[in-house]
FIKOLZA-1660 file (N, C-alpha, C; in steps of 0.1 Angstrom, whole numbers, plus 5000, padded with zeros to 4 digits):
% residues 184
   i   px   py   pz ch aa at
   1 3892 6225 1810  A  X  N
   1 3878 6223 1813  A  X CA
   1 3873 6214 1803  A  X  C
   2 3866 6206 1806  A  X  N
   2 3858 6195 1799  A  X CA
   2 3845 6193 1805  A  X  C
   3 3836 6195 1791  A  X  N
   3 3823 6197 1793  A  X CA
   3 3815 6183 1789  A  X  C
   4 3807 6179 1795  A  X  N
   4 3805 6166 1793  A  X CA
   4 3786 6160 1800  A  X  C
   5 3772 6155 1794  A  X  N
   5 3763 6150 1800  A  X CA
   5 3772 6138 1804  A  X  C
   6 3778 6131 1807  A  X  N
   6 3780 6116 1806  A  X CA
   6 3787 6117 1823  A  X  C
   7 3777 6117 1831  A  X  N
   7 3781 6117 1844  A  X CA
   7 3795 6104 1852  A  X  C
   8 3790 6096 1845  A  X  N
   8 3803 6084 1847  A  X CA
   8 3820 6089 1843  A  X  C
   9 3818 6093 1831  A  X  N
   9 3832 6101 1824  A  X CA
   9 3829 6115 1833  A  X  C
  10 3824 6123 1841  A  X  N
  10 3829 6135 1844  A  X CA
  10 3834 6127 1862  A  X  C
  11 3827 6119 1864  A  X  N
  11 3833 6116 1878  A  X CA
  11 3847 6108 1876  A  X  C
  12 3853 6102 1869  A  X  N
  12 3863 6094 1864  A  X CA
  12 3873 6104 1857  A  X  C
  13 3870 6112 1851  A  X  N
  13 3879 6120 1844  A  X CA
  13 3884 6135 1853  A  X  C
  14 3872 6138 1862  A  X  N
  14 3874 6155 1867  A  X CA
  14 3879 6152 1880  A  X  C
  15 3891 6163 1886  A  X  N
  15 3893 6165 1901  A  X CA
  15 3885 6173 1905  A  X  C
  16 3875 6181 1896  A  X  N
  16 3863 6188 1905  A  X CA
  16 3852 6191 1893  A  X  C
  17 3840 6189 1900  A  X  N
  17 3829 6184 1891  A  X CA
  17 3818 6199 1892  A  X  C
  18 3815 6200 1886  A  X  N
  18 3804 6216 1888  A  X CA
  18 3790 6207 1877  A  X  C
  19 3780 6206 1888  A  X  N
  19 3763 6199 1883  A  X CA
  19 3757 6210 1880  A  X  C
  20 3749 6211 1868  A  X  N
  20 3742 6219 1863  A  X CA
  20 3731 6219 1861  A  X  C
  21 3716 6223 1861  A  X  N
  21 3705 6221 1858  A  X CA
  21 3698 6230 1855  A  X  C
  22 3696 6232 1843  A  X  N
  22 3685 6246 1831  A  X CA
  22 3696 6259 1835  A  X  C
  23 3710 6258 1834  A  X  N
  23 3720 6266 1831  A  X CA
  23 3722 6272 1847  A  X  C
  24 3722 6263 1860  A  X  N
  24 3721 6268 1874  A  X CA
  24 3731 6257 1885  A  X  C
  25 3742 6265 1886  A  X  N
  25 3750 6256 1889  A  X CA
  25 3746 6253 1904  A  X  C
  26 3742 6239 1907  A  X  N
  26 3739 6230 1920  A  X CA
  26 3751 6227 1929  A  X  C
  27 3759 6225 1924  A  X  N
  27 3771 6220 1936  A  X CA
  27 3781 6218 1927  A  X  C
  28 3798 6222 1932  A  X  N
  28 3807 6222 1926  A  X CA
  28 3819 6217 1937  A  X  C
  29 3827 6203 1933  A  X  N
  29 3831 6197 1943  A  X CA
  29 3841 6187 1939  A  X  C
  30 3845 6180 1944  A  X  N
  30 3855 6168 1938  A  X CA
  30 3841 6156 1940  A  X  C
  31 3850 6143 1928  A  X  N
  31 3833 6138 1925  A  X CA
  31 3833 6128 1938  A  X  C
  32 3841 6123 1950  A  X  N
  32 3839 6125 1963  A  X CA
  32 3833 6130 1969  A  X  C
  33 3833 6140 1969  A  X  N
  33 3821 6150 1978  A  X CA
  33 3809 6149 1977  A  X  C
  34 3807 6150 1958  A  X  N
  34 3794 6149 1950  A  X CA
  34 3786 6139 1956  A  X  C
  35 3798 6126 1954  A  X  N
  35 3788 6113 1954  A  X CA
  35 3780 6112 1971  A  X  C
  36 3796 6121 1979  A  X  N
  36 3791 6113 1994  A  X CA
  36 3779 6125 2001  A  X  C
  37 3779 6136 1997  A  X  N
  37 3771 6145 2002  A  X CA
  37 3762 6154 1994  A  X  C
  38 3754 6150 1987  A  X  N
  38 3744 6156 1972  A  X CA
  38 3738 6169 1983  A  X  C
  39 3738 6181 1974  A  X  N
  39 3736 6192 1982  A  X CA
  39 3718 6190 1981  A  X  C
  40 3717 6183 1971  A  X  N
  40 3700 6184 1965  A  X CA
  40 3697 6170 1957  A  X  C
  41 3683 6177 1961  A  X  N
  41 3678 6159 1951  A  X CA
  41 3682 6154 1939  A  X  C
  42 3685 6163 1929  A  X  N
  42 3688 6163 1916  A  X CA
  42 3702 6161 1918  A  X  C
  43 3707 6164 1926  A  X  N
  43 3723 6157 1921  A  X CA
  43 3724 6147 1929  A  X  C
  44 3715 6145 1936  A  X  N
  44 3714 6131 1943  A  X CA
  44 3713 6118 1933  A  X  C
  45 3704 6125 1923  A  X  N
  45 3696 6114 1916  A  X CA
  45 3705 6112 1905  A  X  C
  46 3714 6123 1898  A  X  N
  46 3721 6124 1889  A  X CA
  46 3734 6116 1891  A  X  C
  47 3741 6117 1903  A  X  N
  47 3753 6111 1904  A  X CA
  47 3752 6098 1911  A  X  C
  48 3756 6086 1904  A  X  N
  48 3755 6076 1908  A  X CA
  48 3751 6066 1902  A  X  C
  49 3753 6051 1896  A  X  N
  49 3747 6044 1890  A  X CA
  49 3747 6030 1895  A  X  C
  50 3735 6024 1896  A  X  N
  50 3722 6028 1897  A  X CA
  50 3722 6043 1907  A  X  C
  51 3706 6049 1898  A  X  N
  51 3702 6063 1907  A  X CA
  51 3700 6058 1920  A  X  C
  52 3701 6071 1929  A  X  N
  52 3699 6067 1943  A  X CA
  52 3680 6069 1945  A  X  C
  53 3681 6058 1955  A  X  N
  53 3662 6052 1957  A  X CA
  53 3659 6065 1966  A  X  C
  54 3649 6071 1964  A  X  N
  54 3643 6077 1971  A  X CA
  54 3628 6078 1972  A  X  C
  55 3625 6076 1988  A  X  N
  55 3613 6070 1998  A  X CA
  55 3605 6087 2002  A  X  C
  56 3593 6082 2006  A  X  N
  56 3585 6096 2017  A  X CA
  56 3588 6084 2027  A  X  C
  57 3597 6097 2035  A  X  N
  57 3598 6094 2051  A  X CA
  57 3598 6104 2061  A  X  C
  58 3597 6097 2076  A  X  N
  58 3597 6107 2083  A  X CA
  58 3610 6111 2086  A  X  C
  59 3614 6116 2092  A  X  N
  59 3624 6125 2103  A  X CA
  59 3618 6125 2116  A  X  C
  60 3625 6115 2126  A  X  N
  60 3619 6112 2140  A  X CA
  60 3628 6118 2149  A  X  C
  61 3622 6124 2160  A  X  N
  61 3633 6129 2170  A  X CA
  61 3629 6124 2181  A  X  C
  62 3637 6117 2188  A  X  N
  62 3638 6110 2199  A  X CA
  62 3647 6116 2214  A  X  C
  63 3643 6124 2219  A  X  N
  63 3654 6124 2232  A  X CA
  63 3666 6133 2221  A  X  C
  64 3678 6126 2226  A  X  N
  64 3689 6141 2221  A  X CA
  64 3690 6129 2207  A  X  C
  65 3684 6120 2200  A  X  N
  65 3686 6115 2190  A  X CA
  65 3680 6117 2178  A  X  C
  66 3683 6105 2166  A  X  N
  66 3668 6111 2151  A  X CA
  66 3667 6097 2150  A  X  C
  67 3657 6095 2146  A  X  N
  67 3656 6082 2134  A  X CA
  67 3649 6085 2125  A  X  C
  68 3655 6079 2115  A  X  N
  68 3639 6081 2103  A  X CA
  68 3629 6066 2101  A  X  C
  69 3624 6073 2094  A  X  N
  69 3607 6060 2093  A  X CA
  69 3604 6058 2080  A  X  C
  70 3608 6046 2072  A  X  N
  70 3603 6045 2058  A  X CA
  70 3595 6034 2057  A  X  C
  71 3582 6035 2054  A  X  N
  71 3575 6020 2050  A  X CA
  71 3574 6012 2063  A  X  C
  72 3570 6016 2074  A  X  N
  72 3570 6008 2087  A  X CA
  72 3584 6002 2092  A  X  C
  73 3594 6006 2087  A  X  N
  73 3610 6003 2090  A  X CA
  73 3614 6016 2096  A  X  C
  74 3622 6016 2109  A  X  N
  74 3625 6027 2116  A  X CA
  74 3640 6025 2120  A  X  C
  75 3647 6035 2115  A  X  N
  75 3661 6030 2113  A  X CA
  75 3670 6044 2125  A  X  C
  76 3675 6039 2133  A  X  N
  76 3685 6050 2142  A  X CA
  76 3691 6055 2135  A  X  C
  77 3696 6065 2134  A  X  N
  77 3705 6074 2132  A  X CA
  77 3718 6076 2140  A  X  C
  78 3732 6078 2133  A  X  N
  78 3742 6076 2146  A  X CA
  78 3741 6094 2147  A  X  C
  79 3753 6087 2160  A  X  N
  79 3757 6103 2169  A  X CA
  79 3759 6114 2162  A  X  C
  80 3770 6110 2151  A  X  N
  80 3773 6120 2141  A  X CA
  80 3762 6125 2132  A  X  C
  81 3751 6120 2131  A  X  N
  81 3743 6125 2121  A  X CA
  81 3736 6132 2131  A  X  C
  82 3730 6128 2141  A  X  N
  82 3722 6132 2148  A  X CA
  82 3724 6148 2155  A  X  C
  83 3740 6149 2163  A  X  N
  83 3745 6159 2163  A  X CA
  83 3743 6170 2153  A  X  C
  84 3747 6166 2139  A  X  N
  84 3744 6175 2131  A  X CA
  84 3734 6184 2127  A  X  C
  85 3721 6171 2129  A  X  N
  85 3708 6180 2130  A  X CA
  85 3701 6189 2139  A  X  C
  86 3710 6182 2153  A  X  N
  86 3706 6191 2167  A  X CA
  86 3710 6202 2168  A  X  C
  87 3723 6206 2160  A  X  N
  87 3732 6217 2163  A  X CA
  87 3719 6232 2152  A  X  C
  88 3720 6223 2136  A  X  N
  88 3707 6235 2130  A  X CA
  88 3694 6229 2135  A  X  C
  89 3689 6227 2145  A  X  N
  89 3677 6229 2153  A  X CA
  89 3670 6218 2141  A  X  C
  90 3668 6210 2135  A  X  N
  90 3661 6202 2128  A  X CA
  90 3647 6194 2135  A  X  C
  91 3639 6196 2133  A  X  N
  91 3624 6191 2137  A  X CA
  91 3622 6176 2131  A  X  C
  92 3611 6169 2135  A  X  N
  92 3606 6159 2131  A  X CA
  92 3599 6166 2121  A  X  C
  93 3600 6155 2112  A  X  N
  93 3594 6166 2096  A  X CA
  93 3593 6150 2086  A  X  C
  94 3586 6158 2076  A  X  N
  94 3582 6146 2069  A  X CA
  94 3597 6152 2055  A  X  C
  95 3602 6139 2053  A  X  N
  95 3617 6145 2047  A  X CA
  95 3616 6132 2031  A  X  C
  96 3621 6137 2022  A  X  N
  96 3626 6128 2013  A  X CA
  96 3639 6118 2017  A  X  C
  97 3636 6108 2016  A  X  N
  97 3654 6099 2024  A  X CA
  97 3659 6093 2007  A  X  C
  98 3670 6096 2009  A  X  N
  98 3679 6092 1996  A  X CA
  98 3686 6078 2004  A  X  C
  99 3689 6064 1997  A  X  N
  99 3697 6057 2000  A  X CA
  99 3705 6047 1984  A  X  C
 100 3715 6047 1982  A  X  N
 100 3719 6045 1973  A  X CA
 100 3714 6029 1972  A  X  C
 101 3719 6024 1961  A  X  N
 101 3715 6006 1957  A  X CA
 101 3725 5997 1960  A  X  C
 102 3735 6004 1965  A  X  N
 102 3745 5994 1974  A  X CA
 102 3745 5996 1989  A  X  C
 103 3740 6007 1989  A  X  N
 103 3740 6006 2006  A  X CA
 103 3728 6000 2011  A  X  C
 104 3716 5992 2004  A  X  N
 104 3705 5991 2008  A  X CA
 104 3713 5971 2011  A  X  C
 105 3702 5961 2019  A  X  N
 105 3707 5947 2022  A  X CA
 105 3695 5943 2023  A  X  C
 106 3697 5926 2021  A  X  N
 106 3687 5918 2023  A  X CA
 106 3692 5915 2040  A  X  C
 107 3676 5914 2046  A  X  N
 107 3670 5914 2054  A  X CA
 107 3662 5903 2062  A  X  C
 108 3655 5901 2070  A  X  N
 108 3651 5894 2078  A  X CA
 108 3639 5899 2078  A  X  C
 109 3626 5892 2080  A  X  N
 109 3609 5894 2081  A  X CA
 109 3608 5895 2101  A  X  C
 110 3600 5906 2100  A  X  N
 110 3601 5907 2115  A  X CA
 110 3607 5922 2119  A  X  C
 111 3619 5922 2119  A  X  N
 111 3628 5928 2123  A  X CA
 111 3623 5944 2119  A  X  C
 112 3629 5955 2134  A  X  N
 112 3620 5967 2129  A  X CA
 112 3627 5983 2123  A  X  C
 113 3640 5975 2116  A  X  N
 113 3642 5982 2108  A  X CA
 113 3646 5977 2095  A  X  C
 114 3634 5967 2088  A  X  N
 114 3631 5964 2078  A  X CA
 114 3620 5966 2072  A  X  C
 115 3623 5964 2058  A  X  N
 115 3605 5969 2049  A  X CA
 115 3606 5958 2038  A  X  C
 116 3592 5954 2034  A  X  N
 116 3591 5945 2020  A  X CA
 116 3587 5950 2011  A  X  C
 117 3591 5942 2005  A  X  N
 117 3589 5947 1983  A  X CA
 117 3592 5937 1981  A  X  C
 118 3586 5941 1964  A  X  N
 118 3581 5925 1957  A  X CA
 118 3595 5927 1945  A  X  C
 119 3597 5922 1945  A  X  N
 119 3608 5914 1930  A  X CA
 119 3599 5920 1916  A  X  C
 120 3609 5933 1908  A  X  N
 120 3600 5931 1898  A  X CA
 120 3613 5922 1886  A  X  C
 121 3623 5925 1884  A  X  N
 121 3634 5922 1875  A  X CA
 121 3646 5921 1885  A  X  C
 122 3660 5909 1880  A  X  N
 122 3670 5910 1886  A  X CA
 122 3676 5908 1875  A  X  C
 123 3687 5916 1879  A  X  N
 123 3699 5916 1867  A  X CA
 123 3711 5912 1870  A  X  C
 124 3719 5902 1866  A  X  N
 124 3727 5892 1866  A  X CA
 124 3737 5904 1860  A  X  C
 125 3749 5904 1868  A  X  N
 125 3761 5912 1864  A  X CA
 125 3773 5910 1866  A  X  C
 126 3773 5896 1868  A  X  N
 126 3786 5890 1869  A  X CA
 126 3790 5886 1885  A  X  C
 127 3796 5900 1891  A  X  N
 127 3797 5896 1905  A  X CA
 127 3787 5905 1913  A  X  C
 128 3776 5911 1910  A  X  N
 128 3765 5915 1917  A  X CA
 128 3754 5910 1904  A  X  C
 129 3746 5913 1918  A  X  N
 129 3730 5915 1910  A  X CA
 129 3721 5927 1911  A  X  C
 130 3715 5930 1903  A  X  N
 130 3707 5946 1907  A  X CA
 130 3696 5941 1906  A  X  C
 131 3690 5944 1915  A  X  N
 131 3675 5939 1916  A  X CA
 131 3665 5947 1918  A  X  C
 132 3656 5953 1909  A  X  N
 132 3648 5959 1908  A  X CA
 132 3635 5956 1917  A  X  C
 133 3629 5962 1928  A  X  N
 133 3618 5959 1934  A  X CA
 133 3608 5969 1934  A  X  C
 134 3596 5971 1937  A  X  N
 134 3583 5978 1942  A  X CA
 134 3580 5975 1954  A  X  C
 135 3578 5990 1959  A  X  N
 135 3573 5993 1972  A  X CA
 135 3564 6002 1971  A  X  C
 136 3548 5994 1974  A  X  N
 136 3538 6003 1968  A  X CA
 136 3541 6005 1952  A  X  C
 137 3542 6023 1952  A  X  N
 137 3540 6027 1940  A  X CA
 137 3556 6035 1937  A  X  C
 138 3567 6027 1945  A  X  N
 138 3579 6032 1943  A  X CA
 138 3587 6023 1941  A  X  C
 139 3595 6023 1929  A  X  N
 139 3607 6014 1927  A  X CA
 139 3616 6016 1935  A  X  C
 140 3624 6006 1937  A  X  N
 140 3635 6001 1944  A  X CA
 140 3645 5992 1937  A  X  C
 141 3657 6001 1942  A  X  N
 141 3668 5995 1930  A  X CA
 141 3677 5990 1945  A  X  C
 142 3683 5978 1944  A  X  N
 142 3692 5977 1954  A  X CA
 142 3704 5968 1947  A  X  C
 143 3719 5963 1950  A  X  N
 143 3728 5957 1943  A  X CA
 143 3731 5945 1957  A  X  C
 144 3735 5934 1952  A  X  N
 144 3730 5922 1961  A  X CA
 144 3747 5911 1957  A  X  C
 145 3755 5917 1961  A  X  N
 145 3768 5906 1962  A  X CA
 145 3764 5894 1956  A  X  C
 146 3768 5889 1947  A  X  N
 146 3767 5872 1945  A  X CA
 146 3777 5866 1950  A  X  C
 147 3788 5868 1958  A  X  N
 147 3793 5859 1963  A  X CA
 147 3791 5853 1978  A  X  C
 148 3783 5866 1988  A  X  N
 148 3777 5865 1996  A  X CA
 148 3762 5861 1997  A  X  C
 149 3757 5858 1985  A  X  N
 149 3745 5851 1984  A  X CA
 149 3738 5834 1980  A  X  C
 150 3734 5833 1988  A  X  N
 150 3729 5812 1988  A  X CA
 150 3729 5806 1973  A  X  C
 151 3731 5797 1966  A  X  N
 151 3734 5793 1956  A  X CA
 151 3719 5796 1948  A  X  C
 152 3710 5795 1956  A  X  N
 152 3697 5799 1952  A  X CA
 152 3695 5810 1945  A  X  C
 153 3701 5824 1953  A  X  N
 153 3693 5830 1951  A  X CA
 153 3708 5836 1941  A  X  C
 154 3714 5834 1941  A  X  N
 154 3727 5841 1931  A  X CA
 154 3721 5837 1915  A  X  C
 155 3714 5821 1913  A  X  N
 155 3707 5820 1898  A  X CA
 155 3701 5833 1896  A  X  C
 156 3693 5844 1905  A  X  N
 156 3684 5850 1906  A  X CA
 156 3672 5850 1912  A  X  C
 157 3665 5863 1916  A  X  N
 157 3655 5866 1924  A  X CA
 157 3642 5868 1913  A  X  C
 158 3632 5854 1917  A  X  N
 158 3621 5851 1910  A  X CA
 158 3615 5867 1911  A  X  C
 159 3605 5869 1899  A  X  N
 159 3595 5878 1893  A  X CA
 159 3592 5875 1909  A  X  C
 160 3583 5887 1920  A  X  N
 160 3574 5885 1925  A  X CA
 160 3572 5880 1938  A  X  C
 161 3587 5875 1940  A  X  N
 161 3588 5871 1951  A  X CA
 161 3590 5885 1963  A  X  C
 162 3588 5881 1974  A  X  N
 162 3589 5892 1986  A  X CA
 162 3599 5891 1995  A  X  C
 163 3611 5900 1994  A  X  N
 163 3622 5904 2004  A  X CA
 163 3616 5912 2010  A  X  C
 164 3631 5911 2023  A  X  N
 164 3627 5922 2034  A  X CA
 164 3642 5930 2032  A  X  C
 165 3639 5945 2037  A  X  N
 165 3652 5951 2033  A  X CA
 165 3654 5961 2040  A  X  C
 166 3668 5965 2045  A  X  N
 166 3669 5973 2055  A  X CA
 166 3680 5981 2050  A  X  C
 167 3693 5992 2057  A  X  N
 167 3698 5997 2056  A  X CA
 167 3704 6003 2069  A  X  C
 168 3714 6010 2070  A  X  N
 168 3725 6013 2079  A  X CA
 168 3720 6031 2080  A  X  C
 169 3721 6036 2090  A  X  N
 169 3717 6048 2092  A  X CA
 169 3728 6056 2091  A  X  C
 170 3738 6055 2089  A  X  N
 170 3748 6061 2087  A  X CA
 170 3752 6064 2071  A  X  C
 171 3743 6056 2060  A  X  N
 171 3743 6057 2045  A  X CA
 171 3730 6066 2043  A  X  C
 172 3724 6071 2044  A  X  N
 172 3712 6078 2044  A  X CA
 172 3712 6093 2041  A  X  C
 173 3707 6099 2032  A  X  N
 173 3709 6114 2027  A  X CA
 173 3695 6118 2029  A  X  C
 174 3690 6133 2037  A  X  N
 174 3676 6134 2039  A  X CA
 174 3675 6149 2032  A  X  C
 175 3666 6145 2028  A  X  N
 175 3664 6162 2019  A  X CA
 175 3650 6169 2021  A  X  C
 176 3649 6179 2024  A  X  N
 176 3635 6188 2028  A  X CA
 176 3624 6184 2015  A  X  C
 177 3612 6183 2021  A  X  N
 177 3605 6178 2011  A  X CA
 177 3601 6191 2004  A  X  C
 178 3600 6206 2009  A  X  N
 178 3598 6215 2004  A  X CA
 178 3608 6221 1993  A  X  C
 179 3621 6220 1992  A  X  N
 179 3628 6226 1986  A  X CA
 179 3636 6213 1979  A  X  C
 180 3638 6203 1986  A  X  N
 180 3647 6191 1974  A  X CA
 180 3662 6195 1986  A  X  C
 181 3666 6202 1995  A  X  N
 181 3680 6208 1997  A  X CA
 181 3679 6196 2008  A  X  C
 182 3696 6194 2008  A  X  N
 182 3700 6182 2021  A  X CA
 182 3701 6187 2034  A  X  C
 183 3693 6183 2043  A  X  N
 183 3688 6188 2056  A  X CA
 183 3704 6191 2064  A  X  C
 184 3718 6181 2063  A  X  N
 184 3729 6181 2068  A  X CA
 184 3738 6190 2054  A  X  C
% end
């Protein structure tokens, strides 16, 4: 057993990871499991670097389907998620959405499963960039390939400037706004 805060070294070092918080163990898993299915918001937020962004959104239910709704961006949900929610009876509900900083993409203006934010910092890391944005009164952290990006914008993303940004409904973690627990 190896006891360790340094979440990077416990997912790199452990075949099974036990998260703790004020001496209360949250989830105990291989760091697989951890990263792909956070039972709660705090090990959502805990495992992972950059932290995973998290939005007030809705939980939409459509017909036998879900989407969720963040910031005027309305993103489907696949089969498999959706199923999931149908089977424990899951309502439209106003939900916390977790999406990590690599699964998040630059986008297109228009389009209706995108949202804007303004550029506050980008950080140059070699072969990504982490780009720090504001949405309203919420940061946004997203990671942006430089080899897949225009010679422009690989120098970096000006102070201030406004992207549009979307994401894949199949990377999406939803957690009850009442309790922080993952709805799936």
């Amino acid at each position: 057993m190896y006891v360790t805060h340094d979440q990077t070294e416990a997912m790199t070092l452990g075949d099974r990871i036990v998260i703790m918080k004020d001496g209360i163990v949250n989830q105990i898993g291989t760091p697989q499991e951890v990263f792909d299915h956070p039972v709660n918001t705090f090990v959502a937020g805990f495992i992972g670097t950059p932290t995973m962004n998290f939005f007030d959104a809705k939980l939409l239910r459509e017909g036998n389907g879900y989407a969720v709704s963040v910031s005027g961006a309305k993103v489907v949900l696949p089969e498999e998620i959706a199923s999931k929610l149908a089977a424990k009876g899951t309502p439209a509900q106003d939900i916390i959405l977790g999406v990590r900083p690599e699964h998040i993409q630059l986008s297109e203006s228009g389009r209706p499963d995108s949202f804007e934010v303004v550029v506050e910092v980008s950080e140059m890391m070699g072969s990504a960039i982490h780009i720090h944005c504001s949405l309203g009164d919420r940061d946004v952290v997203f990671i942006a390939q430089a080899l897949e990006l225009s010679k422009e914008n690989r120098a970096g993303f000006a102070y201030g400037k406004h992207l549009f940004l979307t994401f894949r409904g199949d990377v999406v973690h939803m957690f009850s706004k009442q309790d922080g627990n993952n709805l799936i």
